[in-house]
ROTOR-401534 format. One record per residue: residue number from 1; residue in one letter; chain; x, y negated, z of N, C-alpha, C in turn. Coordinates in steps of 0.1 Angstrom, whole numbers, plus 5000, padded with zeros to 4 digits. Each point is the difference from the previous one (the first is absolute). Example, Ala and Ser with C-alpha at 12.3 -4.5 7.8 and 13.67 -1.06 7.14 Angstrom:
BEGIN
resi: 1&resn: a&chain: A&nc1: 5132&nc2: 5057&nc3: 5078&cac1: 4991&cac2: 4988&cac3: 5000&cc1: 5009&cc2: 4988&cc3: 5000
resi: 2&resn: s&chain: A&nc1: 4996&nc2: 4989&nc3: 4993&cac1: 5009&cac2: 4989&cac3: 5000&cc1: 4992&cc2: 4989&cc3: 5008
END
This chain:
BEGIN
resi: 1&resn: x&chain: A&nc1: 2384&nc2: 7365&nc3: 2380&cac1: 4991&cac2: 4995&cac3: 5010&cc1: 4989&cc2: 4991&cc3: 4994
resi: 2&resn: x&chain: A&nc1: 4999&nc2: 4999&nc3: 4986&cac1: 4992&cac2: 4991&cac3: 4997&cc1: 4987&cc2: 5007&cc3: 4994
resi: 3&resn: x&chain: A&nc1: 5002&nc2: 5012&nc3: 5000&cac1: 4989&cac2: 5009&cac3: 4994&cc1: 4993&cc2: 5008&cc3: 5010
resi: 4&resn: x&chain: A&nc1: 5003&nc2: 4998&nc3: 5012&cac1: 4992&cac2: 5005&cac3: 5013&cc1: 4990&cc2: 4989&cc3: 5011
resi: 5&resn: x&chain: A&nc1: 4991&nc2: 5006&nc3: 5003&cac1: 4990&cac2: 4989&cac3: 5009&cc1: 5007&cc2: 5001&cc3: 5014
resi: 6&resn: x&chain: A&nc1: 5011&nc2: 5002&nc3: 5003&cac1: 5008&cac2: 5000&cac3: 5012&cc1: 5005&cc2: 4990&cc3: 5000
resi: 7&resn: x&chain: A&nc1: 5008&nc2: 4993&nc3: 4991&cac1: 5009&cac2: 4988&cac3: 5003&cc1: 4993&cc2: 4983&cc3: 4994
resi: 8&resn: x&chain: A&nc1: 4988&nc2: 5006&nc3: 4989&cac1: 4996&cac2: 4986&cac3: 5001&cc1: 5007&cc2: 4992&cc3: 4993
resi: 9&resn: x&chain: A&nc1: 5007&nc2: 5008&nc3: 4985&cac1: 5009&cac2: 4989&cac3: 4991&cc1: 4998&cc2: 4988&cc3: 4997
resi: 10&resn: x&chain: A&nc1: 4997&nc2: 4988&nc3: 4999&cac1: 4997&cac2: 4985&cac3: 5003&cc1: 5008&cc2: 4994&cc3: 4985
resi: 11&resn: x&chain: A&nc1: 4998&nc2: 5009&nc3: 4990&cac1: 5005&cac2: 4993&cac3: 4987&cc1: 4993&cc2: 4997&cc3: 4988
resi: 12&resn: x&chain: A&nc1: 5002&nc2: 4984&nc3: 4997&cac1: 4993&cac2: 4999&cac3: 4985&cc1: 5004&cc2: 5007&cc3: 4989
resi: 13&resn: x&chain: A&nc1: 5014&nc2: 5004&nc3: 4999&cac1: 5012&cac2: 5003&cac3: 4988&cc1: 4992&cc2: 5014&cc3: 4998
resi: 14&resn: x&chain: A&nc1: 4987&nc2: 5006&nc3: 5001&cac1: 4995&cac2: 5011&cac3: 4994&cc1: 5011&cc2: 5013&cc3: 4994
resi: 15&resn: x&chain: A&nc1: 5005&nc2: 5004&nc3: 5010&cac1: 5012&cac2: 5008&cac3: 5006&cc1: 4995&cc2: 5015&cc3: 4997
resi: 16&resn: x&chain: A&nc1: 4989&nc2: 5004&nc3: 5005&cac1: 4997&cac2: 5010&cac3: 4996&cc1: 4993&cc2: 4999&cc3: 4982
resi: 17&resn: x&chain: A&nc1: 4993&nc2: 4993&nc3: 4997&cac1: 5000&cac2: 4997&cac3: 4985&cc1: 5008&cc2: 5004&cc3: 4988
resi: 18&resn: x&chain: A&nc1: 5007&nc2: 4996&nc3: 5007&cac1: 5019&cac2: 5001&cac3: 4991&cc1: 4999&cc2: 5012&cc3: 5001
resi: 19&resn: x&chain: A&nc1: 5005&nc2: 5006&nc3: 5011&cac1: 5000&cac2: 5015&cac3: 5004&cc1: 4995&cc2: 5008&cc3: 4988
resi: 20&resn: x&chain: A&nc1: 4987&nc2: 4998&nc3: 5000&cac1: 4988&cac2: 5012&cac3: 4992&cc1: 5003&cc2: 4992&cc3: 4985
resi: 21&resn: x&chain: A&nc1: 5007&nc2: 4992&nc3: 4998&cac1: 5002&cac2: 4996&cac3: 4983&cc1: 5016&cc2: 5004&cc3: 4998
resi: 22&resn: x&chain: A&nc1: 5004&nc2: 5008&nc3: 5010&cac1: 5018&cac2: 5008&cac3: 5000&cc1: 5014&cc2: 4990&cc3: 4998
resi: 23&resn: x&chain: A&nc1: 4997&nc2: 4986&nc3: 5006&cac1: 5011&cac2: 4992&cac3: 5008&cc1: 5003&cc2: 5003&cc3: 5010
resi: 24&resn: x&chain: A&nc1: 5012&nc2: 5003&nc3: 5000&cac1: 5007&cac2: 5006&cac3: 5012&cc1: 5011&cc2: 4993&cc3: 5000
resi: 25&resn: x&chain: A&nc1: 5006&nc2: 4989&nc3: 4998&cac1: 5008&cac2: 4990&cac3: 5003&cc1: 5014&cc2: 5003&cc3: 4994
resi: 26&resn: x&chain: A&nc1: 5002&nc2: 5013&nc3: 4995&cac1: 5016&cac2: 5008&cac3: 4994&cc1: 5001&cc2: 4990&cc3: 4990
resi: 27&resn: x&chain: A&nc1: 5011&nc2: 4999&nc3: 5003&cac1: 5011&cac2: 4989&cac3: 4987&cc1: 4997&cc2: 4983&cc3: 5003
resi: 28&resn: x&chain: A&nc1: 4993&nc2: 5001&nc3: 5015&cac1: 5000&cac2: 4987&cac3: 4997&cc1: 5011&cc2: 4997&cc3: 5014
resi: 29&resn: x&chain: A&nc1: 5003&nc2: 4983&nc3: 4998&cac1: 5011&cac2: 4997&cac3: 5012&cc1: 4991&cc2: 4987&cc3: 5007
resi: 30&resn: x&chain: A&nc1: 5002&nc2: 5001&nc3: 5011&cac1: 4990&cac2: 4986&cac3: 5010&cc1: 5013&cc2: 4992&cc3: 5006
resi: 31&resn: x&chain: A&nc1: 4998&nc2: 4990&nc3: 4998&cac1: 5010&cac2: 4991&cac3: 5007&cc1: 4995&cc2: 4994&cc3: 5017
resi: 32&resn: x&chain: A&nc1: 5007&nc2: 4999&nc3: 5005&cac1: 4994&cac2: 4995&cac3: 5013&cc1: 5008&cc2: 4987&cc3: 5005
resi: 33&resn: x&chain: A&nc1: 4997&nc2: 4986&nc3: 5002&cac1: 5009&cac2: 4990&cac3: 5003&cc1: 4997&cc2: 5002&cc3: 5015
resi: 34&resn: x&chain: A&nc1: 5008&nc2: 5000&nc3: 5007&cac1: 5003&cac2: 5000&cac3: 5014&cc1: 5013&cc2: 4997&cc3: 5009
resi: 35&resn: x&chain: A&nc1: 4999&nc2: 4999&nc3: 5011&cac1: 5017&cac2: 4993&cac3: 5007&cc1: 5006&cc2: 5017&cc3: 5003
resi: 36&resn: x&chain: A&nc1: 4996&nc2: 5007&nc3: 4995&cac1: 5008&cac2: 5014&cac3: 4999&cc1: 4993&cc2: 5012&cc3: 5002
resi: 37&resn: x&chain: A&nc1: 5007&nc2: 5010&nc3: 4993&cac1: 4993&cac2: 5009&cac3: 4999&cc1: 5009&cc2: 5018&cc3: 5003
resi: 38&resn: x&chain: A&nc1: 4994&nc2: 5008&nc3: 5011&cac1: 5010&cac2: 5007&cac3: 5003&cc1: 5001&cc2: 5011&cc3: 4989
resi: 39&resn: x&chain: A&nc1: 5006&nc2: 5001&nc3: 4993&cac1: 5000&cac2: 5010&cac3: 4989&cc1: 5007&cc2: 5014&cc3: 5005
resi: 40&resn: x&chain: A&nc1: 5003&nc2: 5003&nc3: 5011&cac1: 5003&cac2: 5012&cac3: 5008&cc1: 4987&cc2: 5005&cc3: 5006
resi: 41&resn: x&chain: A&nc1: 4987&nc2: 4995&nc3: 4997&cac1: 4989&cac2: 5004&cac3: 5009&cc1: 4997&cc2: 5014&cc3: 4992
resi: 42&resn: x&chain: A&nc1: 4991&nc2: 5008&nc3: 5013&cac1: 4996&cac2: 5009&cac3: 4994&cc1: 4989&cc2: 5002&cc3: 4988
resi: 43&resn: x&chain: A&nc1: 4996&nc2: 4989&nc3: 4999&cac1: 4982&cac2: 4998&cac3: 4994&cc1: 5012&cc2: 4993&cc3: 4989
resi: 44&resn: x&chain: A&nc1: 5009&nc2: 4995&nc3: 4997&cac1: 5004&cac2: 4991&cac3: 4988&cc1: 5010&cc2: 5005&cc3: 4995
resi: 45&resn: x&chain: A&nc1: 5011&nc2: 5013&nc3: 5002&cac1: 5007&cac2: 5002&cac3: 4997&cc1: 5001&cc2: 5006&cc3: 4987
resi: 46&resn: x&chain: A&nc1: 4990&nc2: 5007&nc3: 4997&cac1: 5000&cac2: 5010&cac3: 4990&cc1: 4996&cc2: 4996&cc3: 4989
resi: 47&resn: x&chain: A&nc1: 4996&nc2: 4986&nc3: 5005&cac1: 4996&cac2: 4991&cac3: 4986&cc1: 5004&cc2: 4985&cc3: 4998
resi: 48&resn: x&chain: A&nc1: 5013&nc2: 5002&nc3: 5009&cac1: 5005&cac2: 4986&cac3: 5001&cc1: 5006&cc2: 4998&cc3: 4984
resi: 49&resn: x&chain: A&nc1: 5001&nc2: 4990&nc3: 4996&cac1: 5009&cac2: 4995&cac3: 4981&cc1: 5007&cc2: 4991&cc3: 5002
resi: 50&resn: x&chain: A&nc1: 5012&nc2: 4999&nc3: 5005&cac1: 5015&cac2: 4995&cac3: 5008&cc1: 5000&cc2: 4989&cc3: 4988
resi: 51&resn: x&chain: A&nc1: 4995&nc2: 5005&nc3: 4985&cac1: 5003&cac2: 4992&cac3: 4987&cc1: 4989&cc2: 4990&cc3: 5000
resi: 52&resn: x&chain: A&nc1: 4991&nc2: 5002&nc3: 5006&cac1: 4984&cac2: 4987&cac3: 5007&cc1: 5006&cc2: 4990&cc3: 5010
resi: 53&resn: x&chain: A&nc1: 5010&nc2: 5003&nc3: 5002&cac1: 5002&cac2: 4993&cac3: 5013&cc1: 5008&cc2: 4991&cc3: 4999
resi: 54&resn: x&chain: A&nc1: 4998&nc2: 4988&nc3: 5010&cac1: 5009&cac2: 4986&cac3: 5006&cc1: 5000&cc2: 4995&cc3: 5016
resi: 55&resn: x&chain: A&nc1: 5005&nc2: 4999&nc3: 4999&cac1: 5002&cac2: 4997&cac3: 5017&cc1: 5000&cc2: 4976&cc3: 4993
resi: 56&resn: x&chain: A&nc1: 4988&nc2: 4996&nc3: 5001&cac1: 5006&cac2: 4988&cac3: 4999&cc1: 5001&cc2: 4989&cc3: 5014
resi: 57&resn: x&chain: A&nc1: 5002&nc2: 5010&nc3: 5011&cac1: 5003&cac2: 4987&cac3: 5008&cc1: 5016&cc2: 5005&cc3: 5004
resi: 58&resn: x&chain: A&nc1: 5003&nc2: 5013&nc3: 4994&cac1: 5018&cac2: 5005&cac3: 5004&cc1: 5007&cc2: 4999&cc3: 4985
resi: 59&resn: x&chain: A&nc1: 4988&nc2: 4993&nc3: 4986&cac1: 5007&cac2: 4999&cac3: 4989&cc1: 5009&cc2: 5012&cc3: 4998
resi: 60&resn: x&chain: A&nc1: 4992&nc2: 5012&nc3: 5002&cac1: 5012&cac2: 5013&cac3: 4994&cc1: 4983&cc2: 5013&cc3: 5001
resi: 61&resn: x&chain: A&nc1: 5007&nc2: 5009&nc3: 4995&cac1: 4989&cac2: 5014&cac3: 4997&cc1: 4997&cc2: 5010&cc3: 5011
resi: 62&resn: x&chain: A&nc1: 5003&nc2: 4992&nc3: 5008&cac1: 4998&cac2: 5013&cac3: 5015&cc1: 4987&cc2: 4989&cc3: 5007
resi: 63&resn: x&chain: A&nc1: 4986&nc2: 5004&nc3: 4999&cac1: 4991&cac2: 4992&cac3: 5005&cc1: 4993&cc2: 5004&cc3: 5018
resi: 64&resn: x&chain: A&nc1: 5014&nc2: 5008&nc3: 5003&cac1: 4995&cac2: 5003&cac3: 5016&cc1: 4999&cc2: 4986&cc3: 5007
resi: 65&resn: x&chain: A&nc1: 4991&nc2: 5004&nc3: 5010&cac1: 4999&cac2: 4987&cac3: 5008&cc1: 5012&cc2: 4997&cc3: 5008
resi: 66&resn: x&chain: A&nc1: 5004&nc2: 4990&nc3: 5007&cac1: 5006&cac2: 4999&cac3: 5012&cc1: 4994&cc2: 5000&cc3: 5008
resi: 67&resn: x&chain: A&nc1: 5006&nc2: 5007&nc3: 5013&cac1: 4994&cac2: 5000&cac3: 5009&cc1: 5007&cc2: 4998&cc3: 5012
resi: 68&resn: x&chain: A&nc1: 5002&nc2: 4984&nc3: 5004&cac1: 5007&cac2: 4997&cac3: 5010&cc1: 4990&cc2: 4987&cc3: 5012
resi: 69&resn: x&chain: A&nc1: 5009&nc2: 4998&nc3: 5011&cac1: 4992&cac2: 4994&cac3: 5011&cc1: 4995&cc2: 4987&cc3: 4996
resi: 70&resn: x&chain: A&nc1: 5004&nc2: 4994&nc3: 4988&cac1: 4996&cac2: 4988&cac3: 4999&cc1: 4985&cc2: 5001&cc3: 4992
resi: 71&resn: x&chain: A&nc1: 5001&nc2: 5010&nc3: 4991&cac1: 4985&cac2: 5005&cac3: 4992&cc1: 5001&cc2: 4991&cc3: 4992
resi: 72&resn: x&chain: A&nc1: 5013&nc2: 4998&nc3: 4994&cac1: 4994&cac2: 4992&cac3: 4988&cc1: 4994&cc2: 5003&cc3: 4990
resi: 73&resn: x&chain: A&nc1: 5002&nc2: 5011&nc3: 4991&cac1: 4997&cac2: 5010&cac3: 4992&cc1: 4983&cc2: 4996&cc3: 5000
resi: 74&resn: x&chain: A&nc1: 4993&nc2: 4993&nc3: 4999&cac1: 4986&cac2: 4991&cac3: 4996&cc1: 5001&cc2: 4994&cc3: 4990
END
């Protein structure tokens, strides 16, 4: 989406740059700090790295969120 005048990519990180100098992001790992992350999703599964991962507000390696009435999971 970032190489089309449809969507209007909104990025300094010169994304398509990389592209045409043949970065394509293979072998690398991105960490994400967040209050959880569903690693069953469709868009994450296939590249989820169980070995990247922490769950530090359940202090163990399963970083799904909770998802209960209180909403603590923030």
């Amino acid at each position: 989406h970032c190489s089309d005048n449809t969507h209007h990519c909104q990025s300094d990180m010169n994304i398509v740059g990389a592209w045409k100098r043949g970065y394509t992001g293979k072998n690398v790992v991105v960490t994400i700090l967040d209050d959880g992350i569903e690693r069953n999703h469709p868009d994450l599964m296939q590249n989820y790295d169980s070995q990247a991962s922490f769950d530090v507000n359940g202090n163990d390696f399963d970083p799904m969120p909770r998802y209960d009435a209180s909403n603590e999971n923030k």
